[in-house]
C-alpha positions as a Markdown table, in Angstrom:
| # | Residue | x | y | z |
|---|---|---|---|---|
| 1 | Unk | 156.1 | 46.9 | 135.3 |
| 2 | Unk | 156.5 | 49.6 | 138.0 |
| 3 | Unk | 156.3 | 51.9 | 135.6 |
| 4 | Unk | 153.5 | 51.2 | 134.0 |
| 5 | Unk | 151.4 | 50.8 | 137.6 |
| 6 | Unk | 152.5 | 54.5 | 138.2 |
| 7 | Unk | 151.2 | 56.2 | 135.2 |
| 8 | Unk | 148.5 | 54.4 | 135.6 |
| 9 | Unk | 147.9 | 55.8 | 139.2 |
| 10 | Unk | 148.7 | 59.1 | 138.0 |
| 11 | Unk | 146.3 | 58.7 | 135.2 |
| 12 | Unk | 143.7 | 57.6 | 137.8 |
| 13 | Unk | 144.7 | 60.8 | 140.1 |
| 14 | Unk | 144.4 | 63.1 | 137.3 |
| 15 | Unk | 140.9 | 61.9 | 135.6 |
| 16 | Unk | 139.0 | 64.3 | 137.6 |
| 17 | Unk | 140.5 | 67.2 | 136.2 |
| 18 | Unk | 141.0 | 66.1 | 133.0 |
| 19 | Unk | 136.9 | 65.7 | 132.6 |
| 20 | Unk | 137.3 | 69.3 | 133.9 |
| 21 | Unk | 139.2 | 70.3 | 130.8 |
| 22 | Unk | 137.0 | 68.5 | 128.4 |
| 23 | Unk | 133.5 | 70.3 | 129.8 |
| 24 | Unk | 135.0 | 73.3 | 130.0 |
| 25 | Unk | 136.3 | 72.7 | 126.1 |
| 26 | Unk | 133.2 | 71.4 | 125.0 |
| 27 | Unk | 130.8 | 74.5 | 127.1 |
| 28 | Unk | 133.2 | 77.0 | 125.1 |
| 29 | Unk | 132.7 | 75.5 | 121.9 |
| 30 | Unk | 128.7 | 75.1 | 122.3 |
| 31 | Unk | 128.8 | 78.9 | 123.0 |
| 32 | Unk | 131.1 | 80.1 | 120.4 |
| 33 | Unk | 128.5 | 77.5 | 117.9 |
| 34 | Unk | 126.3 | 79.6 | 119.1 |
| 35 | Unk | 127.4 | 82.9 | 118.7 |
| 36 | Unk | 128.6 | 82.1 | 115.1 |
| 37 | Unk | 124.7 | 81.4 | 114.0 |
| 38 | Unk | 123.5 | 84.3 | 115.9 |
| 39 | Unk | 126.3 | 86.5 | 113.5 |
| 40 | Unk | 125.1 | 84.4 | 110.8 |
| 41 | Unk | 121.6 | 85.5 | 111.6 |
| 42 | Unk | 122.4 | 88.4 | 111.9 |
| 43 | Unk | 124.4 | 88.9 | 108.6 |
| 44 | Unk | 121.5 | 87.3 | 106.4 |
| 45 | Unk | 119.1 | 89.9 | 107.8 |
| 46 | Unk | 121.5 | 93.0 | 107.3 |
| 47 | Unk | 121.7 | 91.3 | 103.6 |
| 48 | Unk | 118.3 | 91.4 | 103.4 |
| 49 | Unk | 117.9 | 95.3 | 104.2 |
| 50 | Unk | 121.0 | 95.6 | 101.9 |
| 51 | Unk | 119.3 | 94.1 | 98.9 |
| 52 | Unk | 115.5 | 96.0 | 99.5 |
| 53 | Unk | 118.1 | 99.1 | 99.6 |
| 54 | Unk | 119.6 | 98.3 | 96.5 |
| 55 | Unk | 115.8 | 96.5 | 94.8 |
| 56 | Unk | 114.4 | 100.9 | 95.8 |
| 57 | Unk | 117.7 | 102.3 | 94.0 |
| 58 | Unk | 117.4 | 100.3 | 91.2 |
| 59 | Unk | 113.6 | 101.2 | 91.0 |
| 60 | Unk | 113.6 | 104.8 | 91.5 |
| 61 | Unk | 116.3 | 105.3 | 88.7 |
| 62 | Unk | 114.5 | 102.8 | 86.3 |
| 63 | Unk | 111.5 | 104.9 | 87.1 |
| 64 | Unk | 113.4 | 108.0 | 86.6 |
| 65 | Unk | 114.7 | 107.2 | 82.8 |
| 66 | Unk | 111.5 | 104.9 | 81.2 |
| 67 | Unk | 109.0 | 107.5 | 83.7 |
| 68 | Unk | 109.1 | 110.6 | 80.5 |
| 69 | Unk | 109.6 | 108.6 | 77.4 |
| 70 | Unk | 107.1 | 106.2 | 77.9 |
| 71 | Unk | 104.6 | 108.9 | 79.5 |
| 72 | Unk | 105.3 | 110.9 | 75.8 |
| 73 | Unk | 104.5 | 107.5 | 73.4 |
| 74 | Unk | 101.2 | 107.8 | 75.4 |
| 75 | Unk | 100.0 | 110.9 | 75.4 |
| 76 | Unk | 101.0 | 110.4 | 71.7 |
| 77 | Unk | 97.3 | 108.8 | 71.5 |
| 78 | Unk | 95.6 | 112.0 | 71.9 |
| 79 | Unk | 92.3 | 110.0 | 70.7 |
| 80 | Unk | 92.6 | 107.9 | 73.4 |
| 81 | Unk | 90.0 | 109.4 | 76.1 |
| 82 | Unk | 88.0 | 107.9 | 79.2 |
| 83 | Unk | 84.9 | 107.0 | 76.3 |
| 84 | Unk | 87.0 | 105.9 | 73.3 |
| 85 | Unk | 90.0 | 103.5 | 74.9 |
| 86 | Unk | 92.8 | 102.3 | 72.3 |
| 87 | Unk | 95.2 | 99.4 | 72.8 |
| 88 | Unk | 98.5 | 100.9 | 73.5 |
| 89 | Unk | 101.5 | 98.2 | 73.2 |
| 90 | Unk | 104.8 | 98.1 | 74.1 |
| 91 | Unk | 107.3 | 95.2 | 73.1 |
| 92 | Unk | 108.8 | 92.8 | 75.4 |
| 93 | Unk | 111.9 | 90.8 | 74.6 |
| 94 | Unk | 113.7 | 88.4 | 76.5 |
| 95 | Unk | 117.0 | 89.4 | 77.1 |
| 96 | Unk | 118.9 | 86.3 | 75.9 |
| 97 | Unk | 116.9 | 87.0 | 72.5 |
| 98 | Unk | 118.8 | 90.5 | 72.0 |
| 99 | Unk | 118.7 | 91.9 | 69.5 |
| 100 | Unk | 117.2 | 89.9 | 66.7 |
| 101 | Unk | 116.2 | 86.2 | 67.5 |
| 102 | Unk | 112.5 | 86.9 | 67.4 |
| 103 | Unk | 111.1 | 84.2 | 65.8 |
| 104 | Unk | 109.2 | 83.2 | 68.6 |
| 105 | Unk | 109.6 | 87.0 | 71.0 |
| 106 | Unk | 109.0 | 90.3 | 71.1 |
| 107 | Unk | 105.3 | 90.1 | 70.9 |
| 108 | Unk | 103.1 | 93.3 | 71.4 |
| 109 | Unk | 101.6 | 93.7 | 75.1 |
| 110 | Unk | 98.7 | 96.4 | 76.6 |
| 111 | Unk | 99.6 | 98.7 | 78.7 |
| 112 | Unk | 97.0 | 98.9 | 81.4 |
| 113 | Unk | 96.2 | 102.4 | 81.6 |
| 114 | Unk | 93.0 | 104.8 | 83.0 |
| 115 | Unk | 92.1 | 108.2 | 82.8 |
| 116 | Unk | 90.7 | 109.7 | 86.6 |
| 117 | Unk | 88.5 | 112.1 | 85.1 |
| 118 | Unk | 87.7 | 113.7 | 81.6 |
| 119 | Unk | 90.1 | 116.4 | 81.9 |
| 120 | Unk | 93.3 | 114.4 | 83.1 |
| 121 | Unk | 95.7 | 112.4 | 81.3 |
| 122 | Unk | 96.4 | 108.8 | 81.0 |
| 123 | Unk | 97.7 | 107.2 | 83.9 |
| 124 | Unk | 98.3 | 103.7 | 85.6 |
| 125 | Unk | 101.0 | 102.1 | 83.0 |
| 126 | Unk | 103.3 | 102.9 | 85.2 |
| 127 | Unk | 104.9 | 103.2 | 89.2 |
| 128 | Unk | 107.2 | 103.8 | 91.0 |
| 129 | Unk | 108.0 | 99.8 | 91.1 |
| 130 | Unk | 107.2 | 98.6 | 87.9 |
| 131 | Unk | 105.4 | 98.7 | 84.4 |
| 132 | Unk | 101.3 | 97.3 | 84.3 |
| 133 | Unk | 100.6 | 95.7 | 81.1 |
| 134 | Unk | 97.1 | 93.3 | 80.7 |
| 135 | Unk | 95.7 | 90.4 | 78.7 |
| 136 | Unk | 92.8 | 90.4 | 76.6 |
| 137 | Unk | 90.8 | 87.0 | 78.3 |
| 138 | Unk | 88.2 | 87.1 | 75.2 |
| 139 | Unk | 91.0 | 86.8 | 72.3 |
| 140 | Unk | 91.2 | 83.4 | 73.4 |
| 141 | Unk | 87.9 | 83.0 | 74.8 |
| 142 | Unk | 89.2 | 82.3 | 78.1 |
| 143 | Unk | 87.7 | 83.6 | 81.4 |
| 144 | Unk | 88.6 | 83.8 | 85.2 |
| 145 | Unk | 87.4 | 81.3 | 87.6 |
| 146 | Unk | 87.8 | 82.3 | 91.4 |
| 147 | Unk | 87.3 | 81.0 | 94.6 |
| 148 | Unk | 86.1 | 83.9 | 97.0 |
| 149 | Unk | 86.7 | 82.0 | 100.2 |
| 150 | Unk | 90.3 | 80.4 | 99.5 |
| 151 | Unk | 91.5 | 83.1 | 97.1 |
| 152 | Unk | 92.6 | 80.2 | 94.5 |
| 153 | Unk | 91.6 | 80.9 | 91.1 |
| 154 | Unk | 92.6 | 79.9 | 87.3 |
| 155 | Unk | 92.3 | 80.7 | 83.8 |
| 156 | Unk | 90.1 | 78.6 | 81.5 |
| 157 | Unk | 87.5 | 78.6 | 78.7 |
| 158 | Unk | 84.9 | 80.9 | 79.4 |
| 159 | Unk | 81.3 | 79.0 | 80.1 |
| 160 | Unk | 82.5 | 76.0 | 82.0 |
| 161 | Unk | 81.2 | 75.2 | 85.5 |
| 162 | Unk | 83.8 | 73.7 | 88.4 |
| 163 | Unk | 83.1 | 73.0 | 91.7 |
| 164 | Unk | 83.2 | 75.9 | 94.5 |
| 165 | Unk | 84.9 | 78.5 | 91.8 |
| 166 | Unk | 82.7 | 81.1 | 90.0 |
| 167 | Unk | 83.5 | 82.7 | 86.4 |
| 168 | Unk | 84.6 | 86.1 | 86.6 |
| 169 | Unk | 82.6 | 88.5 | 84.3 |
| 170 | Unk | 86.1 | 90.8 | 84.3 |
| 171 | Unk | 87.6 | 90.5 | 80.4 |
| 172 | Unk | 91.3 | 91.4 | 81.7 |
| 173 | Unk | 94.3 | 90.9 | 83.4 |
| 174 | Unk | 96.2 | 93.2 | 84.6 |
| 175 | Unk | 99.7 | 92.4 | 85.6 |
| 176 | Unk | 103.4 | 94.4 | 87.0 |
| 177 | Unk | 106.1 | 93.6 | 85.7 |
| 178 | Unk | 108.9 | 94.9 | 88.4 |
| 179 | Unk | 111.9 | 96.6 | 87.7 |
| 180 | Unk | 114.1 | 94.2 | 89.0 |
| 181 | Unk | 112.7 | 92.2 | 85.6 |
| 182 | Unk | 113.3 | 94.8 | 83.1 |
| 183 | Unk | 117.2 | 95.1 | 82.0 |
| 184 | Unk | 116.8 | 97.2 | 79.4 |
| 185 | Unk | 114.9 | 99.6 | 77.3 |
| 186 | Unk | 115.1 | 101.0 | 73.7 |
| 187 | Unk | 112.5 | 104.1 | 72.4 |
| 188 | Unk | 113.8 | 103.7 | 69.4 |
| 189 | Unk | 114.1 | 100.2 | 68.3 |
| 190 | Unk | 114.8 | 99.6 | 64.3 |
| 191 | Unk | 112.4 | 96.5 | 65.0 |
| 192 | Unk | 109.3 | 98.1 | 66.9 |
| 193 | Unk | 106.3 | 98.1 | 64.4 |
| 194 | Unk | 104.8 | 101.3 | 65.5 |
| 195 | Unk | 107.7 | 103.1 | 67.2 |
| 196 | Unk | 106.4 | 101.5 | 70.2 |
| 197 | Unk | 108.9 | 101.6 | 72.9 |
| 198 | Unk | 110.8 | 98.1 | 73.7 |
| 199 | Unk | 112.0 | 96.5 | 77.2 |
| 200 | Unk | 114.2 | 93.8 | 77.4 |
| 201 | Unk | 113.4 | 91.7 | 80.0 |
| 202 | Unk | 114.9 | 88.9 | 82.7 |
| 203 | Unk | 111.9 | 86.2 | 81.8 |
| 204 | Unk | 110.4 | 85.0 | 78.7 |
| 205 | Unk | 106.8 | 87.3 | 78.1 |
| 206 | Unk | 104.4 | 84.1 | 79.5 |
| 207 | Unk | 106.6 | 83.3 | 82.1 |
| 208 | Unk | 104.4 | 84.1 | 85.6 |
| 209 | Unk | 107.6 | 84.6 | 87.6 |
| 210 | Unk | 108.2 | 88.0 | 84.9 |
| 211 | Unk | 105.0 | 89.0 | 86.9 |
| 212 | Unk | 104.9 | 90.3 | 90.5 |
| 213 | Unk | 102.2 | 89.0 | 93.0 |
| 214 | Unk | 99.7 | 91.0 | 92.8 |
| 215 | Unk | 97.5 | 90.7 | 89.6 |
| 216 | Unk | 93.6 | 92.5 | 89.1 |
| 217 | Unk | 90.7 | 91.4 | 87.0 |
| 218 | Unk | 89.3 | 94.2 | 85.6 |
| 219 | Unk | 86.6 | 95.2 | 82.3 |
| 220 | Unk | 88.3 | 98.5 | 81.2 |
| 221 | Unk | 85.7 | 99.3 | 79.1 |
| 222 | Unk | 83.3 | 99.9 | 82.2 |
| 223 | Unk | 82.8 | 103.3 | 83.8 |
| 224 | Unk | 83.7 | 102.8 | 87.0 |
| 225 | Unk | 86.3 | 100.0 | 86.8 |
| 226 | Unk | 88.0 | 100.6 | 89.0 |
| 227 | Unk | 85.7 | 100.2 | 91.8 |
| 228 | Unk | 84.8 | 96.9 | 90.3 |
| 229 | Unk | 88.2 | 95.2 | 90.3 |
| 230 | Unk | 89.2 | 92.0 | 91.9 |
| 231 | Unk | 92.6 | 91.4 | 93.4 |
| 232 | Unk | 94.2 | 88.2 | 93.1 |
| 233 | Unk | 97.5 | 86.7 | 94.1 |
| 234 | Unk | 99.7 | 84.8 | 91.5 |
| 235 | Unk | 101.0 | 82.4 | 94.9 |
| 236 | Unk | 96.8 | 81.6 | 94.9 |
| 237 | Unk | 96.8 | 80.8 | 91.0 |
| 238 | Unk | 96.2 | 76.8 | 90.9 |
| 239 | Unk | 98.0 | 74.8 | 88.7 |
| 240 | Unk | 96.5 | 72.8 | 86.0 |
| 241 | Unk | 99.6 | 71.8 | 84.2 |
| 242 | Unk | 98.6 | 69.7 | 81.2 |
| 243 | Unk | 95.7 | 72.5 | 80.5 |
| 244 | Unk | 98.0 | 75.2 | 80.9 |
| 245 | Unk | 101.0 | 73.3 | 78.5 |
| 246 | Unk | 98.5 | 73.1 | 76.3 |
| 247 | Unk | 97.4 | 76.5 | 76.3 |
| 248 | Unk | 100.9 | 77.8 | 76.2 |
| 249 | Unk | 102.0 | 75.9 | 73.0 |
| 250 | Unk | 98.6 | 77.1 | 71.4 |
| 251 | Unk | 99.7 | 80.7 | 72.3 |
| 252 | Unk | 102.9 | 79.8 | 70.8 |
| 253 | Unk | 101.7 | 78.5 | 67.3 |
| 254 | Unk | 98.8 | 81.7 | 67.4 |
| 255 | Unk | 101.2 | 84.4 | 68.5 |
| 256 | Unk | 103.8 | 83.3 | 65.4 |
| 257 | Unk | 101.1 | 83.4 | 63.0 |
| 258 | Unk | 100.3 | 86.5 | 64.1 |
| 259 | Unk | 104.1 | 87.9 | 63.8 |
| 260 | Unk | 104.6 | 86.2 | 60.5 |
| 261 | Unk | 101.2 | 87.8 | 58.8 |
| 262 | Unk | 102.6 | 91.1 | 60.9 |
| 263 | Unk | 106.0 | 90.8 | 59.0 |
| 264 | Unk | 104.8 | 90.2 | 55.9 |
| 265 | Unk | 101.8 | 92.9 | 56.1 |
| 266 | Unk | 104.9 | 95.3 | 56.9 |
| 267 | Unk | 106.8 | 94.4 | 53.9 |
| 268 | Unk | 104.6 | 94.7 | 51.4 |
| 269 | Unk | 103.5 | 98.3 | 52.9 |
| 270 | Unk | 107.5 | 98.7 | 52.5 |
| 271 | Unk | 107.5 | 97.8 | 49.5 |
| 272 | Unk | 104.6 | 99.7 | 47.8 |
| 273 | Unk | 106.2 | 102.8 | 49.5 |
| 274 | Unk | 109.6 | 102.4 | 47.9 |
| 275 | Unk | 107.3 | 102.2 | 44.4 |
């Protein structure tokens, strides 16, 4: 029993210090806490650098091998000019559908281009970050509606009214598609209709998040469109999802007509040529 009254005691004597030992544990631990999210920090904002470094490498050499061939296919349209314009496509195909699962892929898309003056060439298909390609709004008699004081805008049938938004007169869409989408390319595809070039790509072709940010409603056809452009934001695009389901599977159905009639226009021009 005398035993047990002394460590008690000592226990007693001791307490003081031992609450010592315990703040001081508990101070170090709160700072080295500390110190590990500041490396953390620190770490996810040197990643950060590290993968812009690696997005402007990956750019500039994409730009570097698609920047010649696809300037050649369209100079190729020597009849396109400033006052007679011609729909130049490329193909895009997504990637998991390489190389020939294109029931419903590998549709033809604009490019977006413009010419500065009369005596230039072509330009604006392409940067130094990406490909431009555009929609036709009228093939679908769809139009714009926009919101000039919260940015928000959508895409519906042309000639409807809705509250606060205003129907763009613009008849396109011009879109990027950024390198970092784009895994592949072939110039000489055995599939392409028109020897159109072909770019295989991370997202499916009506897939917004293919698309980068910035978008611009334009009218090619006038003069001076390119004053006339509006800029909008795909984050701004509001979401109508059972209109825009709809509208997708439409697509779907109209676009696989459209291959279908293309395949089988193209195999009986095959056909008559072997003849």
């Amino acid at each position: 029993m005398e035993t047990f009254t002394n460590i008690v005691n000592w226990y007693a004597q001791q307490k003081n210090y031992s609450d010592f030992i315990k703040d001081v544990l508990f101070a170090v631990g709160i700072i080295a806490t500390l110190y590990g999210y500041f490396k953390f920090l620190k770490f996810l904002t040197q990643r950060g650098a590290l993968n812009k470094r690696l997005e402007m490498e990956n750019d500039a050499k994409m730009y570097k091998e698609v920047q010649g061939g696809l300037k050649a296919f369209v100079d190729s349209y020597k009849d396109a000019t400033s006052k007679n314009r011609r729909d130049i496509a490329i193909k895009l195909l997504y990637i998991k559908n390489y190389p020939y699962k294109l029931e419903n892929d590998g549709y033809s898309q604009m490019l977006y281009y413009y010419f500065l003056s009369e005596g230039h060439q072509a330009s604006g298909y392409i940067s130094t970050t990406g490909l431009y390609v555009m929609g036709y709004l009228g093939h679908f008699s769809n139009a714009i509606y926009y919101n000039s004081k919260s940015e928000k805008w959508f895409i519906d049938k042309e000639g409807l009214k809705f509250r606060k938004y205003k129907q763009l007169k613009h008849k396109q869409l011009v879109k990027r598609i950024p390198f970092a989408n784009i895994l592949g390319y072939d110039f000489n595809s055995d599939w392409a209709d028109y020897n159109e070039p072909v770019f295989y790509t991370k997202y499916k072709y009506y897939k917004w998040k293919l698309y980068a940010d910035d978008f611009e409603a334009v009218t090619v056809e006038e003069e001076y469109h390119l004053a006339n452009k509006v800029h909008l934001k795909k984050n701004k695009r509001k979401k109508r999802v059972i209109k825009t389901l709809l509208r997708r599977i439409k697509h779907k159905f109209t676009m696989l007509s459209v291959y279908r009639k293309r395949r089988k226009h193209l195999k009986t021009l095959r056909t008559n040529s072997k003849k």
